[in-house]
N, C-alpha and C positions, 0 to 999 in steps of 0.2 A: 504493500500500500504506500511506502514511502516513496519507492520508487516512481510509482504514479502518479503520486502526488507532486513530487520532481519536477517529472517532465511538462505536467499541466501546470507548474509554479513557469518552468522555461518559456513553455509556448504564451502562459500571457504576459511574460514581459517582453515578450517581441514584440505580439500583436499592440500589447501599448505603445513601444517606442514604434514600430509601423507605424501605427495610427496616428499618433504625435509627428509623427515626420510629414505625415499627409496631411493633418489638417495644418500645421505650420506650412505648405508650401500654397495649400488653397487660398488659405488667408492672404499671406502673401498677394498671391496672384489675384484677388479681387479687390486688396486694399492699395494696387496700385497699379493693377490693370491695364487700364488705358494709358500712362505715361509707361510701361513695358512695351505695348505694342506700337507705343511714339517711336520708341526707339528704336524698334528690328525696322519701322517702318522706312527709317529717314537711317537706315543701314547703306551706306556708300559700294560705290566696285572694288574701293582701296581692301586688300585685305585684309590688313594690319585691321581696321578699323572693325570690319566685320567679326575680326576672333575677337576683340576686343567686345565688341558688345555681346557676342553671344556668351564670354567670362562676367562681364556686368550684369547680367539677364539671370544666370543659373547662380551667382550667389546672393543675390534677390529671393529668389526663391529658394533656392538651398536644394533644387532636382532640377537636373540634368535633363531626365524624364521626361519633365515639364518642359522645359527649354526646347527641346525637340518637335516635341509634337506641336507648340509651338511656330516651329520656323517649318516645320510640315506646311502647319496649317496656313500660313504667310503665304511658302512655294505654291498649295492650291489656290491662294485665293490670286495665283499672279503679283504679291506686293515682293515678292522676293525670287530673283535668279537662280537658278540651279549652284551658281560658282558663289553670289551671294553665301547663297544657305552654309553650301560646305565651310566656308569661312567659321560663319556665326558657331557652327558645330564642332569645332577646333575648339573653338573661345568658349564651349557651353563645355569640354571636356576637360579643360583645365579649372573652370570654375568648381565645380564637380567635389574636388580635389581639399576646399577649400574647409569643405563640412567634414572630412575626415580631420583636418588640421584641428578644427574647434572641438570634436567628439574627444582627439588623442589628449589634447592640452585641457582644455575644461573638463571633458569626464572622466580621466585618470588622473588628471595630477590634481585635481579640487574637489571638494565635496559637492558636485552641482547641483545635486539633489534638494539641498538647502535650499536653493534661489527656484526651484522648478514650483513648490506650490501657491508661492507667493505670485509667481508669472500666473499659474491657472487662476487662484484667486483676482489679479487684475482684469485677467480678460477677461475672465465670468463676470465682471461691474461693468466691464465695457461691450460686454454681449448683451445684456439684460438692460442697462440705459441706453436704451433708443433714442432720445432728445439729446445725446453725446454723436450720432451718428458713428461710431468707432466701431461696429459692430465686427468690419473683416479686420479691424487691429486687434480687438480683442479675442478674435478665434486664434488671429496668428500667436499669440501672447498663450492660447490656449497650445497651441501643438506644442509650443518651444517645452511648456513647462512638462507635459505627457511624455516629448521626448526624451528629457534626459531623466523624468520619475522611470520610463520603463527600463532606460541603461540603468540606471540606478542599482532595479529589481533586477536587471539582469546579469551584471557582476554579481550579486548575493544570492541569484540563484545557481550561475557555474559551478558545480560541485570542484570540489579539492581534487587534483591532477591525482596527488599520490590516494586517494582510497578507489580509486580506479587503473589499476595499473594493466591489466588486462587489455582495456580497450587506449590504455596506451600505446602496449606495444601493438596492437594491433597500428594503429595508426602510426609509428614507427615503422613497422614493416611495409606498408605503402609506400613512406616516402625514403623507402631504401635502392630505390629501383631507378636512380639515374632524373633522365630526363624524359624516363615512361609516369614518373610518377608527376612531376614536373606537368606533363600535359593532361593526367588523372585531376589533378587539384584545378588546373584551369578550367575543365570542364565542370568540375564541381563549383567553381566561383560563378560562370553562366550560368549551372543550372537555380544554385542558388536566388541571383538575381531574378532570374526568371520568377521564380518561386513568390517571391514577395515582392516584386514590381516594382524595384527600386534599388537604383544602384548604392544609394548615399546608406539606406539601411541595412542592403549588403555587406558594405564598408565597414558600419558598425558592428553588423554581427561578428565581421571577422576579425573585426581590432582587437572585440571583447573575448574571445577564443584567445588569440594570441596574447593580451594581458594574462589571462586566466591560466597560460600554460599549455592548454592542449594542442597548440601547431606553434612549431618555430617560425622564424622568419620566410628562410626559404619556400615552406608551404603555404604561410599569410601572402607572402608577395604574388608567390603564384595560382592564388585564389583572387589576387585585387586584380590579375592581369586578365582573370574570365569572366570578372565582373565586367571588364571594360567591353569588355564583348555582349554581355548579357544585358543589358543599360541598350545597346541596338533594337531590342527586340520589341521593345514597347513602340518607339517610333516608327517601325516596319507595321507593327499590329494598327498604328493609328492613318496609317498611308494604304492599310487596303482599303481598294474599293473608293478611293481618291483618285486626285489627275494625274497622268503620266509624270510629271515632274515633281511631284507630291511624293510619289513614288520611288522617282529616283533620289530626293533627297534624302529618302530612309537608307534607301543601295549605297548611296555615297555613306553615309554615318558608319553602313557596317563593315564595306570595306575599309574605312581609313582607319578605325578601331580590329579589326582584326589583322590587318598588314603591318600594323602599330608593333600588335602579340606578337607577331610572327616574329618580328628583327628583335623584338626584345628577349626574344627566347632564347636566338640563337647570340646574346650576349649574355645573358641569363647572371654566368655566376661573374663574372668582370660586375654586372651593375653592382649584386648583391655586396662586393667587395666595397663598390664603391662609397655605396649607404655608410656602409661598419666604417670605412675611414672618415665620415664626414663626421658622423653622427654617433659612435658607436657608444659611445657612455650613456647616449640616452636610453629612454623607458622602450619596449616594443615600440607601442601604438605608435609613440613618434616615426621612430626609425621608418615605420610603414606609412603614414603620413609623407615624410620626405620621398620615399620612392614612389608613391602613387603621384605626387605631383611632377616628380623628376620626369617621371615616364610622359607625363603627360603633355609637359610643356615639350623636352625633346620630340616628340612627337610629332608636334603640330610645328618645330623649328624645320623638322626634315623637308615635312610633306606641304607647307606653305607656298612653297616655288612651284607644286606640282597639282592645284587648286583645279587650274582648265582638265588637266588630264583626268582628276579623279573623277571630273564631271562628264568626262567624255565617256570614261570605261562604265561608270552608271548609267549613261544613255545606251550604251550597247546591254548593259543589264536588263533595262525596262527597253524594250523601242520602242519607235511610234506606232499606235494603233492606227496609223493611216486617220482622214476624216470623215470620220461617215456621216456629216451632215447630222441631219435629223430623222433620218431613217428609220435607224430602232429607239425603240421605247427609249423615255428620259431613265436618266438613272441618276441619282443626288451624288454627285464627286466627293462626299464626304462625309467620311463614316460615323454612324452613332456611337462606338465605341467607346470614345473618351471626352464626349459631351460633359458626363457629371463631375465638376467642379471646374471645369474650362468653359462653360456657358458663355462668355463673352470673346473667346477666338470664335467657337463655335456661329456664334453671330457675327462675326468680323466676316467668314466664309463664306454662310450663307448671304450677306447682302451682295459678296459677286455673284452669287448666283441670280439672285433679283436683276443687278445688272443687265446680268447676261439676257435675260427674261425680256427685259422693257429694249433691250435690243433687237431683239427676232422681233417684238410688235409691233417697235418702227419701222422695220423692214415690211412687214406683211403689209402694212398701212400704205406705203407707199406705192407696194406691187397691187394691191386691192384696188387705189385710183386709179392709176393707172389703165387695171383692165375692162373699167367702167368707162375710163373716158374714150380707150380704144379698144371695144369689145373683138375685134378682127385677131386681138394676137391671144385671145384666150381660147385654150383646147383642155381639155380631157385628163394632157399630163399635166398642165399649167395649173389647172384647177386642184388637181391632187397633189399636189405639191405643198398647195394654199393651205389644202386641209390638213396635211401631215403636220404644218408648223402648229395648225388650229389645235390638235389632239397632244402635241406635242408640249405646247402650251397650258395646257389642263393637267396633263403629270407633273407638269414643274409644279403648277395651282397646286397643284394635292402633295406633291412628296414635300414642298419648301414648306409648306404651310405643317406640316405632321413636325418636320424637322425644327421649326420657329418654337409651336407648342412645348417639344419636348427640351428644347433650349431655355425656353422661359421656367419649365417646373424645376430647371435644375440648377436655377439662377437664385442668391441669394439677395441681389438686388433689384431695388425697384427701378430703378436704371433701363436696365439688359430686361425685364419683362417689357416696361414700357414700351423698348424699343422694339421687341420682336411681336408687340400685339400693331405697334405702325407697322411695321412689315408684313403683318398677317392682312392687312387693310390694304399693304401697295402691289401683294402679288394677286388678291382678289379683283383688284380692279384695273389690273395690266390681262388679266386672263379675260374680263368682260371687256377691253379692248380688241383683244384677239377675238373673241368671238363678231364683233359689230366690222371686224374687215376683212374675214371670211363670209359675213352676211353679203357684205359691198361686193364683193367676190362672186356670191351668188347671183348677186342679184345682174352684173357685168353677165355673165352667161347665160341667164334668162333673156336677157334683150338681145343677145347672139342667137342663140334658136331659136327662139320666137321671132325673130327679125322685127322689133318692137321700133319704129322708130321716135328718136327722141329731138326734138330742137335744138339748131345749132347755136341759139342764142343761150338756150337751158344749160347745156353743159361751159360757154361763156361767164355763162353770173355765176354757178357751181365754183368754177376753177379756183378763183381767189378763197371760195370757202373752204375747200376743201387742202387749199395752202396752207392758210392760217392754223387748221386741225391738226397739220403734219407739223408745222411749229410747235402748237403748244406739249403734243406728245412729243419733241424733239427736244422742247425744253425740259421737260419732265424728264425724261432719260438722262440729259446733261446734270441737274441737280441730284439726281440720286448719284454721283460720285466729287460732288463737289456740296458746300456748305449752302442751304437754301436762308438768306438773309429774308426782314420783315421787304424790304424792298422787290424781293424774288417773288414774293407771297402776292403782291400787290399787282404784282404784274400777272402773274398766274389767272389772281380775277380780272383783273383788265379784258385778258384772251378770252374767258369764257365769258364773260359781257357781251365782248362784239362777235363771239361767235351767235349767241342767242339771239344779236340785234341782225345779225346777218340771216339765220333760220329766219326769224320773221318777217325780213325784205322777201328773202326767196320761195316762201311759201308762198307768200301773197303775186309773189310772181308768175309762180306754179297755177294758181287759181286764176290769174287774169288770163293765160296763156289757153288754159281751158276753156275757160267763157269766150275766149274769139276762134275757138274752133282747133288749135291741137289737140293731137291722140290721147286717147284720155289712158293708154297703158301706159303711155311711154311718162308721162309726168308723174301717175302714180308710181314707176320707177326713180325718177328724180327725186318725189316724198319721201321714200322710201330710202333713198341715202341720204336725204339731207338731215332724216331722221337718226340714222346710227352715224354720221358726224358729229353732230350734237350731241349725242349719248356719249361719243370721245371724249368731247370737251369737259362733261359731266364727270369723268372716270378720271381723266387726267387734272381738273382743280382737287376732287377725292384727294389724289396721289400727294401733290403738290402739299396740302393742308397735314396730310401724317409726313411726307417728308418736314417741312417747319415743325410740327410739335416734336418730332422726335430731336430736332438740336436746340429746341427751346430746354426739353430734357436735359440734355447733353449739357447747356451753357448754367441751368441751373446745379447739379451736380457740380461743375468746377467751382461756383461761387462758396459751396458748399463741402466741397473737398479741397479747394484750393490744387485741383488737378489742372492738367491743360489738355487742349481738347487733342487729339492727334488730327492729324492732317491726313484725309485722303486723297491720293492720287488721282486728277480725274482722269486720265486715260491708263492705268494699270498696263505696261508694259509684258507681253510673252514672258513668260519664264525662260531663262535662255540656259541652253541647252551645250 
């Protein structure tokens, strides 16, 4: 029973310092959020700068993990290059490094345990006073103080080396075997990692082992060198089912960390020497501390010069899937997998997807008048074409809009819901666009077989209305990646004013035109667009009105966080390859 009780004493003080690592990196990440993805955003070509932010970024957060998926999620949304990323992921693998240095120095050489309940206890004031707004300070106040209570409990739960001697030598006899055992431990540092999804509490498990006596150096260091390997895996898990370059940015992460292992293997015992001469009087944790970050900066000094390349052997990793248009079914570029507690990358992604959305409808919009004004070039394929964007249109409506929902319940701030119920409102009414210029579409092909004809003065007074519609959805596209100011807003109703003041000229046009004797099909064709025109106009001030409230959100949140707002890109450049 003691024995059992042991190991269930073991396993929850990991699951603590786990948990504590996690909710400390959440915190983190929502209590300064948006100035994080200021930063990858306004990420330069220089590389220097890019390792440099991606070190600033992962000790911010204190995961690597994090960081990753992260600049993943950047590369799908197009705000970062493929050579970019690699950069930042050099600079998130040294930051990394950073948390082993504070575990070795604070939780062995000090009692930190002392200072852990007083941190839970502030954040628990600062989670529960909501009029303090500090809520993601005080969670992260909460991980800090879990994580070092669970190291705490977990140095006092590592049984004494000597009343196990048994499964010492066994573990002795493993690492008697060269550089067979050497690559045993490494996989067991991967699988580790794996295991508990997360390299920094990898880190820790293994420093606390090596304090504790049961692995020496050589098997600590060659467990830190398959963590570094194992830290890939979450990135790759958050890049399935994402964009080709989303993709590769996971490819690049695992090859430049395991090409890292490789050369460090085959210098293996010269590093280890190196450490004992730098460092040798110190405690374990350190000594492994120093070589996790040796390894790491070395690392990223070698392969810095070789950035293009690493980018290039990931694109032959991932190829291009060729463009298949809009062909098959929609499919959302971006996995649900690691939504919960990233809620706000999550929504950083999906508004290029919106984007991408109010793209294709200004497109159909355009082709739709066109084939009403010249029914002669629409056919059969031309027409199915129309509808494929129509259909294609309605899955983005449905999977963004599931994707928004499940981003919002996962979001602790009223922030990031606000803005994904605006979202929920600007991709419902970019899809009743698309609907009203597949109708125009329709209705273009009716007066083709029917041979309907229409007045050449009718499609004259149309033109200009049906210009001004192409504007305002054209402005509407342009604000969703750039800031809608009250001045943008003003003007937004201005466009659907004189669109409604134009419907009414052109009706009444429609009607006199009738009473002196033209076709009464062909003008009720002409009501009949000038009607889903107008419904445009209707859909796109909608858009307009949640684009402004959602950076009225945005502007009141910095008054009140003392954030800054990040800068979006308004034309998002290719991921490059």
């Amino acid at each position: 029973m003691g024995t059992v009780y042991q190991i269930l004493y073991i396993a929850g003080s990991l699951g603590l310092l786990v948990y504590g690592m996690r909710v400390l990196s959440q915190g983190v990440q929502r209590a300064a959020g948006d100035r994080l993805q200021s930063i990858l955003d306004h990420l330069t070509t220089n590389r220097v700068a890019a390792v440099f932010t991606g070190f600033i970024v992962t000790v911010l957060v204190q995961s690597s993990s994090a960081t990753t998926v992260m600049i993943v999620s950047f590369v799908n949304a197009t705000l970062l290059t493929l050579k970019q990323a690699v950069g930042a992921i050099m600079g998130a693998n040294i930051g990394t490094t950073v948390t082993g240095w504070i575990i070795a120095v604070l939780g062995f050489s000090f009692n930190i345990t002392a200072a852990a309940l007083p941190a839970v206890g502030l954040g628990a004031f600062l989670v529960f006073n909501r009029r303090l707004r500090k809520t993601d300070t005080g969670e992260a106040l909460i991980g800090f103080g879990l994580l070092f209570m669970g190291l705490g409990f977990l140095k006092d739960a590592v049984p004494d080396v000597q009343a196990y001697p048994e499964l010492l030598e066994r573990i002795a006899s493993l690492s008697g075997h060269g550089m067979a055992s050497i690559l045993l431990f490494v996989v067991v540092g991967a699988a580790l990692t794996v295991l508990v999804q997360s390299s920094s509490a990898a880190v820790t498990i293994t420093l606390t082992m090596a304090y504790s006596g049961w692995i020496d150096f050589p098997i600590a260091a060659a467990i830190i060198l398959g963590e570094n390997v194992g830290t890939t895996i979450t990135a790759n898990l958050a890049a399935m089912g994402g964009s080709v370059n989303g993709r590769r940015a996971a490819r690049a992460h695992l090859l430049f960390n395991v090409t890292g292992v490789v050369w460090m293997l085959a210098v293996f015992p010269w590093a280890l020497r190196g450490i004992d001469a730098i460092a040798g009087g110190s405690l374990l944790p350190t000594r492994l501390a120093l070589f996790h970050t040796a390894f790491n900066v070395t690392n990223t000094v070698l392969f810095i010069g070789f950035v293009p390349a690493i980018a290039r052997v990931a694109a032959r990793l991932v190829p291009d899937e060729g463009d298949p248009g809009l062909a098959g079914p929609y499919r959302l570029p971006i996995p649900e997998t690691y939504t919960e507690g990233r809620a706000e990358l999550y929504l950083l992604e999906l508004r290029y997807e919106v984007v991408r959305m109010a793209d294709i409808v200004t497109k159909m919009l355009d082709d739709a008048w066109n084939f009403f004004r010249s029914p002669e070039t629409v056919s059969g394929e031309i027409l199915g074409h129309l509808e494929t964007r129509e259909k294609y249109t309605d899955q983005m409506q449905e999977q963004i809009s599931r994707a928004l929902a499940l981003s919002s319940f996962h979001s602790h701030r009223d922030s990031t819901a606000a803005t994904a119920v605006a979202f929920l409102r600007i991709v419902d009414e970019l899809e009743s666009v698309a609907d009203s210029c597949y109708n125009i579409a329709l209705v273009a092909d009716r007066r083709k077989r029917k041979e309907v004809p229409i007045a050449p003065e009718a499609i004259m007074e149309l033109s200009p209305y049906a210009d001004l519609v192409l504007e305002f959805v054209g402005f509407v596209d342009r604000i969703l990646t750039e800031a809608c100011r009250d001045e943008d807003l003003r003007h937004a109703r201005d466009l659907e004013e004189r669109i409604n003041a134009m419907r009414n000229r052109l009706k009444k046009s429609a009607r006199e035109r009738i009473r002196t004797g033209s076709d009464l099909k062909g003008e009720l064709l002409v009501l009949d667009v000038i009607s889903h025109l107008e419904h445009m106009g209707d859909y796109s001030l909608n858009i307009a009105e949640a684009i402004r409230q959602m950076n009225l959100r945005t502007s009141l949140r910095e008054l009140q966080g003392g954030m800054q707002q990040p800068v979006d890109k308004p034309d998002p450049s290719p991921a490059d390859a």
